[in-house]
N, C-alpha and C positions, 0 to 999 in steps of 0.2 A: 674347379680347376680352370685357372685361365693363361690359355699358353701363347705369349709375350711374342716369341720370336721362335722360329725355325728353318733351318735348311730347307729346299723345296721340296726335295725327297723323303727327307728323314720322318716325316709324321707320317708317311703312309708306310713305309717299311717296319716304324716302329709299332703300326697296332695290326699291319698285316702278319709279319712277320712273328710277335706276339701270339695271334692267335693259330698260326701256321706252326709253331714249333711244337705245340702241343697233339699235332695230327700226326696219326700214326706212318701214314706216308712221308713222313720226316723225320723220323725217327731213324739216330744214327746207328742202332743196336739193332736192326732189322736184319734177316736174314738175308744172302744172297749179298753183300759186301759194302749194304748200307745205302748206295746211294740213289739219290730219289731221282729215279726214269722219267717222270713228270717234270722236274724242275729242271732238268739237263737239255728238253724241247723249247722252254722258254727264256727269256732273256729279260732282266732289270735295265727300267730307264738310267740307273748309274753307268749297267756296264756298255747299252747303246751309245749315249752319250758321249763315254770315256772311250770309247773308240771307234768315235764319230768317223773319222778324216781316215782308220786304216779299212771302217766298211764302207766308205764315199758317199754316208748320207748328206743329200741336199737339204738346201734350207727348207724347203717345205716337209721334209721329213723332220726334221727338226724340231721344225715350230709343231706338227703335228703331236710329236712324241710329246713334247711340254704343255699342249691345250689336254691329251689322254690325262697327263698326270695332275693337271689339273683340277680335271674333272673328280675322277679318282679321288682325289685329294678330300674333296668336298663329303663325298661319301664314305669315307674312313673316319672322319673326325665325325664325324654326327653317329654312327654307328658304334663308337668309340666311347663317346660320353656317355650315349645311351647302354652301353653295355658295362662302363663304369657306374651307374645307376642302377642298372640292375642285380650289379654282382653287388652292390652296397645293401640292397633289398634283401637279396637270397642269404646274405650274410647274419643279418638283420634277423630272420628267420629260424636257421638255424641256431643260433643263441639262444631259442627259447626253449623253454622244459618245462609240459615235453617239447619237442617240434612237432609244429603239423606240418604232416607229409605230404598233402595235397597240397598248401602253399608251396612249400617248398622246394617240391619236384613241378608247379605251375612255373614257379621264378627261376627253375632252373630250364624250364625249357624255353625261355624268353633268353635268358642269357646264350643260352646253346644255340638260341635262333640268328642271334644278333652277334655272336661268333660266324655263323652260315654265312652269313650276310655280306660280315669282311672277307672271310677265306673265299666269297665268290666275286665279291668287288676286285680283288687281290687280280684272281684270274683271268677274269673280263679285261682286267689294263694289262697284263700279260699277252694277252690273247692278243687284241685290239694294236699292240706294242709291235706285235712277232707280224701283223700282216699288214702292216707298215712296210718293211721290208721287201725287197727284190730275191729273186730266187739266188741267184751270186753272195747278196747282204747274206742270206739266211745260210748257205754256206761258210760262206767267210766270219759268221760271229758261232758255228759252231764251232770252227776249228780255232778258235780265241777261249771258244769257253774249256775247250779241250785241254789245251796250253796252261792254262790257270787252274785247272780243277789237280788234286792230288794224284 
């Protein structure tokens, strides 16, 4: 797979988020009204970004936020292909008859690792994202997220 072009964000959203929607912690069916108490602490380089000028980030917040996702960046895509390689493996595996289940369950926990891997990458530029921020910013973007959330 050779990917041409992308938004700067969107390839890291698209294999975080990916592998975040299948965590049970994200799950909208969850007791107690669904929504995820972990994700409501943290905040997306979209949504910092998109409102930059009404949390008064400076340019070195800025440019910081965009070297994070950078980084970030780098590690989602290699974890990404590798982990579309190994689901191609485990796939590959299971087709057989019979299946061996020590293969199997080896290439499933190589994919499960290399799922870990993003969903901690994911959080680390989260993390990394939130203490960037000023005590006022981290204020001022929960009551943003407030406003936006259902």
């Amino acid at each position: 797979m050779i990917i041409q072009s992308f938004r700067p964000f969107a390839l890291i959203f698209v294999a975080a988020f990916i592998a975040l929607a299948n965590s049970p912690a994200h799950a909208d069916g969850e007791p107690g009204g669904g929504a995820d108490p972990i994700a409501q602490l943290l905040y997306s380089p979209e949504a910092l970004l998109g409102h930059a000028q009404e949390l008064g980030l400076d340019d070195a917040q800025r440019k910081a936020i965009r070297t994070e996702v950078v980084q970030a960046q780098k590690q989602f895509l290699d974890a990404q292909l590798n982990m579309q390689e190994a689901s191609e493996g485990l796939q590959h595996l299971l087709q057989e008859r019979p299946v061996n289940e020590s293969k199997s369950l080896a290439a499933a926990d190589q994919v499960m690792g290399l799922e870990r891997t993003i969903k901690r990458a994911h959080l680390t530029l989260l993390i990394h994202l939130k203490n960037l921020l000023t005590p006022a910013q981290l204020t001022k973007m929960a009551e943003i997220q407030k406003r936006s959330t259902p």
